[in-house]
PDB file of the backbone (N, CA, C, O) and the ligand in Angstrom, with CONECT records:
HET     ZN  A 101       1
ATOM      1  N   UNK A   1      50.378  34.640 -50.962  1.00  0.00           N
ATOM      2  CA  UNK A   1      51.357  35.616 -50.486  1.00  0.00           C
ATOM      3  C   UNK A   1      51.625  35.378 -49.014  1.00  0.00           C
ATOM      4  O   UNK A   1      50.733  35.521 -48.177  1.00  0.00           O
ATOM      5  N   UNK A   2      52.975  34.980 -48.675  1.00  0.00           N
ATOM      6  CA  UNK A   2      53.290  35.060 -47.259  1.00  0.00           C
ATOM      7  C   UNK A   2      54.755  35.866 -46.943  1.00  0.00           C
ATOM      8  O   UNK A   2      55.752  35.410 -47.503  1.00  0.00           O
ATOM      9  N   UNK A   3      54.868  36.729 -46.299  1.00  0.00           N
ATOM     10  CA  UNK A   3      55.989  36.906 -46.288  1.00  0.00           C
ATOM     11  C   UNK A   3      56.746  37.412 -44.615  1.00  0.00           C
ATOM     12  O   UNK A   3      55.962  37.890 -43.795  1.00  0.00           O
ATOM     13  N   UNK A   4      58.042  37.289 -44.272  1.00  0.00           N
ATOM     14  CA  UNK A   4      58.212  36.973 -42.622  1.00  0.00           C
ATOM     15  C   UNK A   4      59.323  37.654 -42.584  1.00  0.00           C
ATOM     16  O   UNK A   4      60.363  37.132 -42.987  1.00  0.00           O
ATOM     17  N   UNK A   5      59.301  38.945 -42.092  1.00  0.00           N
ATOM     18  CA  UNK A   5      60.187  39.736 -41.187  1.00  0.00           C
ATOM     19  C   UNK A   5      60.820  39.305 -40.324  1.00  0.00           C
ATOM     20  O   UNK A   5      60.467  39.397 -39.149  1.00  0.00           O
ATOM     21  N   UNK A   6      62.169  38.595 -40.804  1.00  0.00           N
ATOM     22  CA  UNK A   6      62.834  38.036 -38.639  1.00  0.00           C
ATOM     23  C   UNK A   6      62.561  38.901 -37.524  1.00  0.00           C
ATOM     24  O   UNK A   6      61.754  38.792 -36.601  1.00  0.00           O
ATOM     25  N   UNK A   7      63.514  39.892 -37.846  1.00  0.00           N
ATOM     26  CA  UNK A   7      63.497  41.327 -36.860  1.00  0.00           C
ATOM     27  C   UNK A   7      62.692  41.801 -36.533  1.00  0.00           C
ATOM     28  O   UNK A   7      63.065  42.692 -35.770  1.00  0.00           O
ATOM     29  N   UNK A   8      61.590  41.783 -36.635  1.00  0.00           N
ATOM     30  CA  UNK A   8      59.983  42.407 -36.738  1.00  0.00           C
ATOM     31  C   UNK A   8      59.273  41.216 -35.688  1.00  0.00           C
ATOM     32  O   UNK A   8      58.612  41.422 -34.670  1.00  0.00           O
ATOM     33  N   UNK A   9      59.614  40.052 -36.246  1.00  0.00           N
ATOM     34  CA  UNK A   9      58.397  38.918 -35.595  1.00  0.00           C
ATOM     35  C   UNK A   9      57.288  39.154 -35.793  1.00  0.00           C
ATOM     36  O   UNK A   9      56.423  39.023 -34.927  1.00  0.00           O
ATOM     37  N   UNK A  10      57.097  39.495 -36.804  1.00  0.00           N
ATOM     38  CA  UNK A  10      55.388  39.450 -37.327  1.00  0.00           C
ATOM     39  C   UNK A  10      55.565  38.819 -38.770  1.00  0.00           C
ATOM     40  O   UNK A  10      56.578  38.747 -39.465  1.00  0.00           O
ATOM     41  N   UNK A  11      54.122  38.332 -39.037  1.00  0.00           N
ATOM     42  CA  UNK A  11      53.894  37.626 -40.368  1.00  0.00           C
ATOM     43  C   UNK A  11      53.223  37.887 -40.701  1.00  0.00           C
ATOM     44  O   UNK A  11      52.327  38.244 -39.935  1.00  0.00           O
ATOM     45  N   UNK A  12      52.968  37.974 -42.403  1.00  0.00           N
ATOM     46  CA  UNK A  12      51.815  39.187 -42.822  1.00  0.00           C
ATOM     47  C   UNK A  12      51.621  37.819 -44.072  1.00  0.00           C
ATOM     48  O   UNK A  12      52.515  37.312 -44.749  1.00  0.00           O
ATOM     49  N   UNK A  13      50.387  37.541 -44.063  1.00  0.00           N
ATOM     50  CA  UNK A  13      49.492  36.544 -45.130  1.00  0.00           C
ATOM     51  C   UNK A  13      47.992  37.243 -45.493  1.00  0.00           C
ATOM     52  O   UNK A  13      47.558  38.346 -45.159  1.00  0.00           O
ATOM     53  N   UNK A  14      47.682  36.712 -45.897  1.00  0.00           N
ATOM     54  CA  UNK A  14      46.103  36.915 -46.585  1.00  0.00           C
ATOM     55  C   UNK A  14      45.236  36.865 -44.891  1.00  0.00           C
ATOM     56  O   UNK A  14      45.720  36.335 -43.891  1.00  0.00           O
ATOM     57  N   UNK A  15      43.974  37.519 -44.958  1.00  0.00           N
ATOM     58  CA  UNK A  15      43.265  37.084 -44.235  1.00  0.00           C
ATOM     59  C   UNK A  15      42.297  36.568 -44.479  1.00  0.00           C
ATOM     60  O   UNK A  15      41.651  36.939 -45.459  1.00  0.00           O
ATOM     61  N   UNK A  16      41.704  35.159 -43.383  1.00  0.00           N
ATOM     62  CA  UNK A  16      41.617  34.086 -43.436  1.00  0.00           C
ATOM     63  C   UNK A  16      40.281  34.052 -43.037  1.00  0.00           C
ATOM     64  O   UNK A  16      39.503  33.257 -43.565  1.00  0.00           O
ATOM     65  N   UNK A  17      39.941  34.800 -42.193  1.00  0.00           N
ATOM     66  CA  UNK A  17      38.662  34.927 -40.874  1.00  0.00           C
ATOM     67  C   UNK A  17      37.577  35.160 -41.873  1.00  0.00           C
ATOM     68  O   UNK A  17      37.472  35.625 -43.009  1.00  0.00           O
ATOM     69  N   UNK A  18      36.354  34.317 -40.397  1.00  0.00           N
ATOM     70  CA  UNK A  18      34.953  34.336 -40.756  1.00  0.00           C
ATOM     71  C   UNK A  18      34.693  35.569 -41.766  1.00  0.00           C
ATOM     72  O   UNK A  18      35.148  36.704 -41.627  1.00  0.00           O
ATOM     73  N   UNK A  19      33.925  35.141 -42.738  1.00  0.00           N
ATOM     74  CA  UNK A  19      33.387  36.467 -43.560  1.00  0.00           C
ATOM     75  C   UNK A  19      34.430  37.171 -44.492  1.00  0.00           C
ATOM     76  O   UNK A  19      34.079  38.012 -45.320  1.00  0.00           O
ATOM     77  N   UNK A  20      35.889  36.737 -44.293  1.00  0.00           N
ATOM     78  CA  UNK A  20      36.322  37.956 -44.994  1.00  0.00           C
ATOM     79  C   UNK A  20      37.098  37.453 -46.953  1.00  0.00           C
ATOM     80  O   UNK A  20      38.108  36.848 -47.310  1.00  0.00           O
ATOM     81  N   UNK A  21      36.178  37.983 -47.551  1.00  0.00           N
ATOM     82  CA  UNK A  21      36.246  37.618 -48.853  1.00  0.00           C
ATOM     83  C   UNK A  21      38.064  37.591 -49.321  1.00  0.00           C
ATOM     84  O   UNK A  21      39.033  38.125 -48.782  1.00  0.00           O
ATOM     85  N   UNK A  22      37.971  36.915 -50.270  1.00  0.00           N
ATOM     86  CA  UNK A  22      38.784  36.789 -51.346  1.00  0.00           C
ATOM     87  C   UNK A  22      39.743  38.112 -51.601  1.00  0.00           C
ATOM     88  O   UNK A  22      40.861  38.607 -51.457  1.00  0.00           O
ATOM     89  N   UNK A  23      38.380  38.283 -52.103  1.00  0.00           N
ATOM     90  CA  UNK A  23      38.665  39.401 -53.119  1.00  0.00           C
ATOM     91  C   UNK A  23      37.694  40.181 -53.531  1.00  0.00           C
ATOM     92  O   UNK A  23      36.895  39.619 -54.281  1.00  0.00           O
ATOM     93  N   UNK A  24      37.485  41.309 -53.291  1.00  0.00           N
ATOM     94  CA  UNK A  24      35.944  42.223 -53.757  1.00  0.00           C
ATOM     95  C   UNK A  24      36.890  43.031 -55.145  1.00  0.00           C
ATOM     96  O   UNK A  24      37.937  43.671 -55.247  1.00  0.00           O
ATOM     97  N   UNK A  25      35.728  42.512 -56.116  1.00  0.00           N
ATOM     98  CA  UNK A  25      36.350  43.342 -57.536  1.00  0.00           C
ATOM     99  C   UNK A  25      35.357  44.527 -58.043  1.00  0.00           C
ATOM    100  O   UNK A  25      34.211  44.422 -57.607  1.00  0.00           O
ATOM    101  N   UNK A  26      35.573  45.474 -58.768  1.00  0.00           N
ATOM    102  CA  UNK A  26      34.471  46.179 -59.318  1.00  0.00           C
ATOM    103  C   UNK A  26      35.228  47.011 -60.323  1.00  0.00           C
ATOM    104  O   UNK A  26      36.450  46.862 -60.307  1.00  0.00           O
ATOM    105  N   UNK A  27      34.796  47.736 -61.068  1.00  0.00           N
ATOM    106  CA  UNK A  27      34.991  48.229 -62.274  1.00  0.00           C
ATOM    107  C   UNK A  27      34.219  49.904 -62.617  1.00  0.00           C
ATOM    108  O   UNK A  27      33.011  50.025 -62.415  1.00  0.00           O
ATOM    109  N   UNK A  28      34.993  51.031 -63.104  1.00  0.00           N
ATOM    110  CA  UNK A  28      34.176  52.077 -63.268  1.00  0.00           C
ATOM    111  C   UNK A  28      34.419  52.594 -64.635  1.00  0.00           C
ATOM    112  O   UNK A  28      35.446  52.522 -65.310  1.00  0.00           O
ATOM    113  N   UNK A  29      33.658  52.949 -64.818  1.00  0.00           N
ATOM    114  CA  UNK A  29      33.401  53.711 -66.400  1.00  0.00           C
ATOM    115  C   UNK A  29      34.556  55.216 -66.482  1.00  0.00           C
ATOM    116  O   UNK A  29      34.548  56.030 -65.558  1.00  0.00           O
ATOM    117  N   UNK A  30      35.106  55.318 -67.210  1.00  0.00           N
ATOM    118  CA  UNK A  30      36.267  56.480 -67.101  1.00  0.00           C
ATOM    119  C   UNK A  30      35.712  57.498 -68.116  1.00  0.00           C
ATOM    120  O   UNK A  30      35.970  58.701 -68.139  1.00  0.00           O
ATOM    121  N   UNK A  31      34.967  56.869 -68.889  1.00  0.00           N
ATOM    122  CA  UNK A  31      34.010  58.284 -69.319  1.00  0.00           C
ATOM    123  C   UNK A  31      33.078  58.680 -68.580  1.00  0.00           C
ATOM    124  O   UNK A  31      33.012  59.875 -68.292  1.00  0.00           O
ATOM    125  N   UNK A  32      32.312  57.931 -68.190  1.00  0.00           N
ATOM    126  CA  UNK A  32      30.688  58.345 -67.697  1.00  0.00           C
ATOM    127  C   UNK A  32      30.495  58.442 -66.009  1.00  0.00           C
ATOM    128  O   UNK A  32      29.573  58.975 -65.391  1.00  0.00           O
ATOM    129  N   UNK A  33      31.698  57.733 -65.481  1.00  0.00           N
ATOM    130  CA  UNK A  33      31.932  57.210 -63.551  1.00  0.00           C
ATOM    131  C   UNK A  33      30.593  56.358 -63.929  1.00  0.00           C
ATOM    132  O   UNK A  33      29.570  56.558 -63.275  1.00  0.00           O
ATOM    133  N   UNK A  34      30.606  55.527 -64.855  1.00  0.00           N
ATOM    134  CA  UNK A  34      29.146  54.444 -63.639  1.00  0.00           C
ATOM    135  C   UNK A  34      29.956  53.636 -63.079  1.00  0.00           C
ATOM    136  O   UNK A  34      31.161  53.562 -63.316  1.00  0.00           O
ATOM    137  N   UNK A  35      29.377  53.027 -62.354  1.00  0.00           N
ATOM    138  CA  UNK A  35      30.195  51.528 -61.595  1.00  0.00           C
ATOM    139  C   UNK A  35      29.521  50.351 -61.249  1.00  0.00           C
ATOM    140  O   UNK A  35      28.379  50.234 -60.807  1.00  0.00           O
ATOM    141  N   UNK A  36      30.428  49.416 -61.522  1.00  0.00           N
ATOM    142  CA  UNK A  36      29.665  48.043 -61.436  1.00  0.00           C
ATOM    143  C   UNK A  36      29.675  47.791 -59.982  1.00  0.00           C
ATOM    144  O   UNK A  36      30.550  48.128 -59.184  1.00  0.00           O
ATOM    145  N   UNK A  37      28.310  46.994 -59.692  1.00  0.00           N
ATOM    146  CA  UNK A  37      28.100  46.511 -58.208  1.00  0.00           C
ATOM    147  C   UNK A  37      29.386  45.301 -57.910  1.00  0.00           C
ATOM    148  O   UNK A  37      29.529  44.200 -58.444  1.00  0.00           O
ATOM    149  N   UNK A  38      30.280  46.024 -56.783  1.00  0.00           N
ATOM    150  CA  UNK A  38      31.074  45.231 -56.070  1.00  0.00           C
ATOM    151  C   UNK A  38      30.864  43.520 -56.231  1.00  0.00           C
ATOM    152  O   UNK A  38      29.676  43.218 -56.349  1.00  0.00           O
ATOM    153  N   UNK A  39      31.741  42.457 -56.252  1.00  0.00           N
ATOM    154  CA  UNK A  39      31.104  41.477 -55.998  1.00  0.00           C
ATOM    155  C   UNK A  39      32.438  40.849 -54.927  1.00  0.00           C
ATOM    156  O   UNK A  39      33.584  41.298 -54.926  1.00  0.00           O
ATOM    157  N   UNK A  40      31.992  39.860 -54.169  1.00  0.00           N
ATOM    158  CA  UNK A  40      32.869  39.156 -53.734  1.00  0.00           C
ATOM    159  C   UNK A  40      33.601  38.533 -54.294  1.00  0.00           C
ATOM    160  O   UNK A  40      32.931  38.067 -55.215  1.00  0.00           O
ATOM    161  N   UNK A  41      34.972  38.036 -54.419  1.00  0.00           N
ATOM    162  CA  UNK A  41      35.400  36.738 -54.767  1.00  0.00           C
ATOM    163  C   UNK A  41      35.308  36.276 -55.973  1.00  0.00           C
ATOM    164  O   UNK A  41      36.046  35.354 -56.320  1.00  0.00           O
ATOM    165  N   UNK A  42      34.342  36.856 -56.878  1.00  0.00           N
ATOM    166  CA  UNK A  42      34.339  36.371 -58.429  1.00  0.00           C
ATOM    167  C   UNK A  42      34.386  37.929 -59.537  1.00  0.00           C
ATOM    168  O   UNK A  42      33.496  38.779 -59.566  1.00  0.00           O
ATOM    169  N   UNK A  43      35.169  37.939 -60.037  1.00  0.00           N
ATOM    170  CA  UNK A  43      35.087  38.794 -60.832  1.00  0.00           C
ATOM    171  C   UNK A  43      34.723  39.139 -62.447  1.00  0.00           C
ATOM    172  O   UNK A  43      34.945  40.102 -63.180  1.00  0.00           O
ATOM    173  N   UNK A  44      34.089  37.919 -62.596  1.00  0.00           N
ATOM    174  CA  UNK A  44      33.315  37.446 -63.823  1.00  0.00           C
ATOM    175  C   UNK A  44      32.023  38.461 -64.052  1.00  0.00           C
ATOM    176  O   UNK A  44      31.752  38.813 -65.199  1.00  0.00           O
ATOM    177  N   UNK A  45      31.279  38.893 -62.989  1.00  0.00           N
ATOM    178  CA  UNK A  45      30.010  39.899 -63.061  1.00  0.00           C
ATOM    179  C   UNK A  45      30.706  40.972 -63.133  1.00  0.00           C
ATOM    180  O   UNK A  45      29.899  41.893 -63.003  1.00  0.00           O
ATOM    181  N   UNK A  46      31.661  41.354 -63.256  1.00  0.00           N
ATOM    182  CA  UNK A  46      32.505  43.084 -63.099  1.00  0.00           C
ATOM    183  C   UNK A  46      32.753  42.862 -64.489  1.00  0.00           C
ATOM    184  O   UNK A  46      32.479  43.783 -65.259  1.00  0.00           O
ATOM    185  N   UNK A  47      33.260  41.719 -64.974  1.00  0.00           N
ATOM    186  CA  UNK A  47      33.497  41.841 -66.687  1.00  0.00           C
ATOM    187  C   UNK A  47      32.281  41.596 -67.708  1.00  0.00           C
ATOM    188  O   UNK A  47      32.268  42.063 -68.847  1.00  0.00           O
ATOM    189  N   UNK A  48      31.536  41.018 -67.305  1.00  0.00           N
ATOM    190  CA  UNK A  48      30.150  41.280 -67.892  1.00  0.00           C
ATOM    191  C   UNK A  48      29.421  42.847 -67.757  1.00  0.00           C
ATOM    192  O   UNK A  48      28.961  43.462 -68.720  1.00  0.00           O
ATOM    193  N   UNK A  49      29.426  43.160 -66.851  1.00  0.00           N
ATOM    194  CA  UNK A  49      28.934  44.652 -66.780  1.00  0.00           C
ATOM    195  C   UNK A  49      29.543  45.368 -67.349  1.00  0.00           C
ATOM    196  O   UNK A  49      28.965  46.082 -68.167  1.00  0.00           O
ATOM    197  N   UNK A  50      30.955  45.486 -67.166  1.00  0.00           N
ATOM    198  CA  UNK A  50      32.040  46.271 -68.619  1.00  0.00           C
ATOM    199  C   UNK A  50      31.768  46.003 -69.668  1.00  0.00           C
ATOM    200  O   UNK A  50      31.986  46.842 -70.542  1.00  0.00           O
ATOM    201  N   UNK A  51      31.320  45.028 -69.936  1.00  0.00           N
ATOM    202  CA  UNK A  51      30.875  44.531 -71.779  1.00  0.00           C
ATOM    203  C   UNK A  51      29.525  44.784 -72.258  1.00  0.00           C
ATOM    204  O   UNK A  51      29.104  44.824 -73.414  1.00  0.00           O
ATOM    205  N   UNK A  52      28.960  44.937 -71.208  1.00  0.00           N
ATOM    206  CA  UNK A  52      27.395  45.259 -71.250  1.00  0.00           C
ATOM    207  C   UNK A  52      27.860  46.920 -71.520  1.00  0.00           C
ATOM    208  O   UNK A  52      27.901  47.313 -72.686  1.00  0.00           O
ATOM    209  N   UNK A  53      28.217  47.901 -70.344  1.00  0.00           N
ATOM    210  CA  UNK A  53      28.198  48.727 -70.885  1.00  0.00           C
ATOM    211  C   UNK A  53      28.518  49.276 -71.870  1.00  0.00           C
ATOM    212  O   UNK A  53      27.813  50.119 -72.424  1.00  0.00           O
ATOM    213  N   UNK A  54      29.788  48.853 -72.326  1.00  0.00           N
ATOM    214  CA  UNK A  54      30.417  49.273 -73.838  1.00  0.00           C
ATOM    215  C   UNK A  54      29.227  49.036 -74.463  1.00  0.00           C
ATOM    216  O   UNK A  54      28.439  49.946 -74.716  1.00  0.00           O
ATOM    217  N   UNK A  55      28.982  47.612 -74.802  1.00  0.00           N
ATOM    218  CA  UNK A  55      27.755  47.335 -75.479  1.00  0.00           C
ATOM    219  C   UNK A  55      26.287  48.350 -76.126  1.00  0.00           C
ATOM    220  O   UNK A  55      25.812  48.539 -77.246  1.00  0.00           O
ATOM    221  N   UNK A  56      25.890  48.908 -74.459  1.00  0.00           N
ATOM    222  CA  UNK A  56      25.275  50.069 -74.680  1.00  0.00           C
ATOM    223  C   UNK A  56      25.459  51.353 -74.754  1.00  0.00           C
ATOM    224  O   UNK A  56      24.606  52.230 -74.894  1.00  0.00           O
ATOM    225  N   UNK A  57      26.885  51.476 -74.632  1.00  0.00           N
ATOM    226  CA  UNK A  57      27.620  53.350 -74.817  1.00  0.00           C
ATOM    227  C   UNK A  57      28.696  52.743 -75.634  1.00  0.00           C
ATOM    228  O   UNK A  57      29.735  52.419 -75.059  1.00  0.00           O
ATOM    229  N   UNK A  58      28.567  52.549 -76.929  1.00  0.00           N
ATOM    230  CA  UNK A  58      30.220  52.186 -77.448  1.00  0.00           C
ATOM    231  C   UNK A  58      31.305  52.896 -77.555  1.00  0.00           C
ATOM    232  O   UNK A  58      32.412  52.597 -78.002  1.00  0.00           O
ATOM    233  N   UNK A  59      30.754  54.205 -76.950  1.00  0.00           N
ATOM    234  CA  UNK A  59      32.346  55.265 -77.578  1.00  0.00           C
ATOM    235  C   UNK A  59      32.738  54.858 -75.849  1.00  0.00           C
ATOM    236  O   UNK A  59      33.831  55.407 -75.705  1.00  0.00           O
ATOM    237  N   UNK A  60      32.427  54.262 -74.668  1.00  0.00           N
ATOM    238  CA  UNK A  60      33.052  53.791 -73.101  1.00  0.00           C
ATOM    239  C   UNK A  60      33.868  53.122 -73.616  1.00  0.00           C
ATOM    240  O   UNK A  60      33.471  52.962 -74.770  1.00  0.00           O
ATOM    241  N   UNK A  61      34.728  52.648 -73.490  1.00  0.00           N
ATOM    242  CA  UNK A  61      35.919  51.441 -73.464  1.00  0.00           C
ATOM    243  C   UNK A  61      37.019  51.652 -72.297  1.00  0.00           C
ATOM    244  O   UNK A  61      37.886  50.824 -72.017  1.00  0.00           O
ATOM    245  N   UNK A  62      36.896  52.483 -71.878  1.00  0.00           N
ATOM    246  CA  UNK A  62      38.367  52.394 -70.602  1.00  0.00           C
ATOM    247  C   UNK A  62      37.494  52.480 -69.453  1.00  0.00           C
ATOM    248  O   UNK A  62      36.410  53.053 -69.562  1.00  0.00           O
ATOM    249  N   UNK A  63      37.860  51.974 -68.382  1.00  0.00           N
ATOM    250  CA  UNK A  63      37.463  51.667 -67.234  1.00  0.00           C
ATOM    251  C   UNK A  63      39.142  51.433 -66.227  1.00  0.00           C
ATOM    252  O   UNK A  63      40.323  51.286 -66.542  1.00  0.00           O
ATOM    253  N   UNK A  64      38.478  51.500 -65.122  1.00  0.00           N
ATOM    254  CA  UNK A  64      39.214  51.292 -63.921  1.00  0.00           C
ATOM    255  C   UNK A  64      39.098  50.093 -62.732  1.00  0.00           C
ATOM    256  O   UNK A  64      38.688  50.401 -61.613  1.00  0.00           O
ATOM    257  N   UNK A  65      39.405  49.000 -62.985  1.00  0.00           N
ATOM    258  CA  UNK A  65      39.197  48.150 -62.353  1.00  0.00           C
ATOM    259  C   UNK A  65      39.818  47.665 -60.995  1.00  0.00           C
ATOM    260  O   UNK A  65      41.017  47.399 -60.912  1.00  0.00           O
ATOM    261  N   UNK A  66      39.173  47.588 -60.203  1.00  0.00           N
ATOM    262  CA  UNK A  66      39.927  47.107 -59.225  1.00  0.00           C
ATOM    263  C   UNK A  66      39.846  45.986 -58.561  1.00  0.00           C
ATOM    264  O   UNK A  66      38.721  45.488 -58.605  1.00  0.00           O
ATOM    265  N   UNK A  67      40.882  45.215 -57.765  1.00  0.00           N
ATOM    266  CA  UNK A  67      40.596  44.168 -57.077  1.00  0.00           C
ATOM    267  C   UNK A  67      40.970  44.169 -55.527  1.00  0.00           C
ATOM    268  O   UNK A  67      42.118  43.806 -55.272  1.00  0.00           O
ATOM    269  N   UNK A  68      40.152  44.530 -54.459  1.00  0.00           N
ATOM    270  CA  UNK A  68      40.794  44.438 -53.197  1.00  0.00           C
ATOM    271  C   UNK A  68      40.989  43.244 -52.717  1.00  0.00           C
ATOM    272  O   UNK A  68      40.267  42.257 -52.862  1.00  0.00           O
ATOM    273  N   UNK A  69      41.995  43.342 -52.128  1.00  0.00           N
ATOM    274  CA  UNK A  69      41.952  41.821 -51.335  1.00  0.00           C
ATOM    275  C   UNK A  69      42.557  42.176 -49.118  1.00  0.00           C
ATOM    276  O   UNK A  69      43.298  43.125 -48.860  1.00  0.00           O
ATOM    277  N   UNK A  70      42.201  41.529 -48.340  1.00  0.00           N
ATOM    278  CA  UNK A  70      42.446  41.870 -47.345  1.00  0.00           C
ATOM    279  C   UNK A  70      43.958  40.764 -46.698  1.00  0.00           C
ATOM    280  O   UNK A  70      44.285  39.666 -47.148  1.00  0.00           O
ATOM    281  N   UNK A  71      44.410  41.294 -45.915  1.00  0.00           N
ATOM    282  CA  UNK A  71      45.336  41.095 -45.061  1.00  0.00           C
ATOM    283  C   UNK A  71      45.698  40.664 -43.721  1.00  0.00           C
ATOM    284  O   UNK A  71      45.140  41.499 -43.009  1.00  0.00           O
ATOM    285  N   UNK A  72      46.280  39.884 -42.996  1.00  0.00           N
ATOM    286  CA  UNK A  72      46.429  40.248 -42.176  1.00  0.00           C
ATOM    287  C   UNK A  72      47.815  40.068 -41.097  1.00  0.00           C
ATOM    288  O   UNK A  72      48.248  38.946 -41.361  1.00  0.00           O
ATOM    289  N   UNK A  73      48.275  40.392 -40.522  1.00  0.00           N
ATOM    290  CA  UNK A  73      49.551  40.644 -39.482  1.00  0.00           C
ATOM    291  C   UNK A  73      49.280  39.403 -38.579  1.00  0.00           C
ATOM    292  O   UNK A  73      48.073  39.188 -38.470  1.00  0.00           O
ATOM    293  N   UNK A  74      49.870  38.752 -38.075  1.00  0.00           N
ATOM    294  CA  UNK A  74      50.217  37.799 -37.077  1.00  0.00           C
ATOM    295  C   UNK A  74      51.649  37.810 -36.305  1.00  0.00           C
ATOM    296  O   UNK A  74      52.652  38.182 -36.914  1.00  0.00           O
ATOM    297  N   UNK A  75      51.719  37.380 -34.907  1.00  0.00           N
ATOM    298  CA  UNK A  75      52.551  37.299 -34.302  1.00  0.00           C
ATOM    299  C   UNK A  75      53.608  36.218 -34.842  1.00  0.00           C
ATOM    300  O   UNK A  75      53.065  35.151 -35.127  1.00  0.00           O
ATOM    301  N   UNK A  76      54.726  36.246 -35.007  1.00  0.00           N
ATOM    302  CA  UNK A  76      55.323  35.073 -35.562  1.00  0.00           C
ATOM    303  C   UNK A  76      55.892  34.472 -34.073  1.00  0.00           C
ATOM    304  O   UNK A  76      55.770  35.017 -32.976  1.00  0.00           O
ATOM    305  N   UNK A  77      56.463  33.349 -34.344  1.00  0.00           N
ATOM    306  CA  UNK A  77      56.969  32.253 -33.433  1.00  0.00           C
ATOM    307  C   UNK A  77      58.580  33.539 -32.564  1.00  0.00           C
ATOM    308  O   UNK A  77      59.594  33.935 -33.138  1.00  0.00           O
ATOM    309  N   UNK A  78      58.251  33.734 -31.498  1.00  0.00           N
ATOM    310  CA  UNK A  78      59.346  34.105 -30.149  1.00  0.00           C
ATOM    311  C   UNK A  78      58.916  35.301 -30.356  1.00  0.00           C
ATOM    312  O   UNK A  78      59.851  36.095 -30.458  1.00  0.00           O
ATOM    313  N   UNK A  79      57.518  35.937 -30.500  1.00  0.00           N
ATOM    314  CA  UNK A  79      56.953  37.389 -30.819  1.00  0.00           C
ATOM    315  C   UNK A  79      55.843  37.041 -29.449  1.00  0.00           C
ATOM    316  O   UNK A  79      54.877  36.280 -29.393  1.00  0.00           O
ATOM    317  N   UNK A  80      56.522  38.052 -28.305  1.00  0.00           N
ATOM    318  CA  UNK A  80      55.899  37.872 -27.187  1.00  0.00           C
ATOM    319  C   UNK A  80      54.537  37.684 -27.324  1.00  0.00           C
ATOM    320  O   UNK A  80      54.018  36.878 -26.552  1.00  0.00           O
ATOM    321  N   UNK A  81      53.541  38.494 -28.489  1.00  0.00           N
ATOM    322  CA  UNK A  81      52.206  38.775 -28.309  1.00  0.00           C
ATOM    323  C   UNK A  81      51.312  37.341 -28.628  1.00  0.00           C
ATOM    324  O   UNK A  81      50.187  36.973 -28.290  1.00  0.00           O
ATOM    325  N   UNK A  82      52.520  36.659 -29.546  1.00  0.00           N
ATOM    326  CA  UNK A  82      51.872  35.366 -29.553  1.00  0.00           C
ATOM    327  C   UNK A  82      51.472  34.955 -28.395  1.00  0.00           C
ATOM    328  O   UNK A  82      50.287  35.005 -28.066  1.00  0.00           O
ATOM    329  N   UNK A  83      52.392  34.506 -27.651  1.00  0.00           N
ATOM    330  CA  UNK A  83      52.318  34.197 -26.353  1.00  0.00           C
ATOM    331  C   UNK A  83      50.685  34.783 -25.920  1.00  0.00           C
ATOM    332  O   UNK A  83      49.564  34.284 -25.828  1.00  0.00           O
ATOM    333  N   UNK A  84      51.153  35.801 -25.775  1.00  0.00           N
ATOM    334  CA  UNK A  84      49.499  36.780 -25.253  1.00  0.00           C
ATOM    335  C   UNK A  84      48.650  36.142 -25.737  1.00  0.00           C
ATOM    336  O   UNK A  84      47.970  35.546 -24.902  1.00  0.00           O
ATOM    337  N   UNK A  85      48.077  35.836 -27.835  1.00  0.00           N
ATOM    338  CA  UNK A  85      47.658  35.471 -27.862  1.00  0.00           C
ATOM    339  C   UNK A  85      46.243  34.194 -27.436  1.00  0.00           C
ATOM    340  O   UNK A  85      45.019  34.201 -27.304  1.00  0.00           O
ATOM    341  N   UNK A  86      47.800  32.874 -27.325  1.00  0.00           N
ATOM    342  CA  UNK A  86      47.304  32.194 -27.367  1.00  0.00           C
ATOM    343  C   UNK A  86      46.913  32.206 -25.786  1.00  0.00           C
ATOM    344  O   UNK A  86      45.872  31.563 -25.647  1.00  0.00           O
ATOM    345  N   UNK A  87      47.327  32.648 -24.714  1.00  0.00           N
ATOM    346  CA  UNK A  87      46.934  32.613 -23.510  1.00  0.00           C
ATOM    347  C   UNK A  87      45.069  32.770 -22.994  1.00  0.00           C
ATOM    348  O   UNK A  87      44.369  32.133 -22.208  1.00  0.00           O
ATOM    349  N   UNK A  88      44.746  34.259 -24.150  1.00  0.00           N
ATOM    350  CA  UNK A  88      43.530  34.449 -24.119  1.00  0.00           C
ATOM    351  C   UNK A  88      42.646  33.200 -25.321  1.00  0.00           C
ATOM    352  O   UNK A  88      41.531  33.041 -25.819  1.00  0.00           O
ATOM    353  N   UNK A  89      43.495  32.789 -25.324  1.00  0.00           N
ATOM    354  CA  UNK A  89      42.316  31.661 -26.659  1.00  0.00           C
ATOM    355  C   UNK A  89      42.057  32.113 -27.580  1.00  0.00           C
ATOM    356  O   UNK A  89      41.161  31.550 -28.209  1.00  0.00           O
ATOM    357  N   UNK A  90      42.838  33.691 -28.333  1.00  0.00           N
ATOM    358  CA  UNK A  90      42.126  33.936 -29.933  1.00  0.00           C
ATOM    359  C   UNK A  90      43.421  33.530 -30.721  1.00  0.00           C
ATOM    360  O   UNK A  90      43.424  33.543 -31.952  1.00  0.00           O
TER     361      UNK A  90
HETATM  362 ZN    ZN A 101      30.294  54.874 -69.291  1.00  0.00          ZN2+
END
């Protein structure tokens, strides 16, 4: 996902930086609220734990899944703050 406001001069993409995941997924039980432990970046353990639980409560079957993912804003090219930016070195 990239997408670029002329008028604005900002650019808004995924964020990229040290540490910051993918994607954190997790999953909750819509009968019971349990919830599966968050994971980074893979969402394969959020669908195992949904199947596990059904597994052991079979009348559970709906859940709420989610997937966050993070963002972030950048100065685009003739967006003074760039300038700023790069002056300080970040
Ligand atoms: Zn449940």
């Amino acid at each position: 996902m990239r997408a670029l406001i002329k008028a604005a001069q900002w650019t808004l993409g995924p964020e990229t930086g040290e540490g910051a995941p993918q994607g954190i997924y997790s999953a909750e039980c819509m009968t019971c609220g349990a919830q599966a432990q968050p994971t980074d970046n893979k969402c394969l353990p959020v669908e195992v734990w949904t199947l596990k639980h059904t597994g052991l409560n079979p009348t559970h079957r709906q859940f709420r899944a989610t997937a966050e993912t993070f963002w972030c804003v950048t100065p685009a090219e003739g967006n003074p703050y760039r300038e700023n930016d790069t002056a300080q070195g970040a």
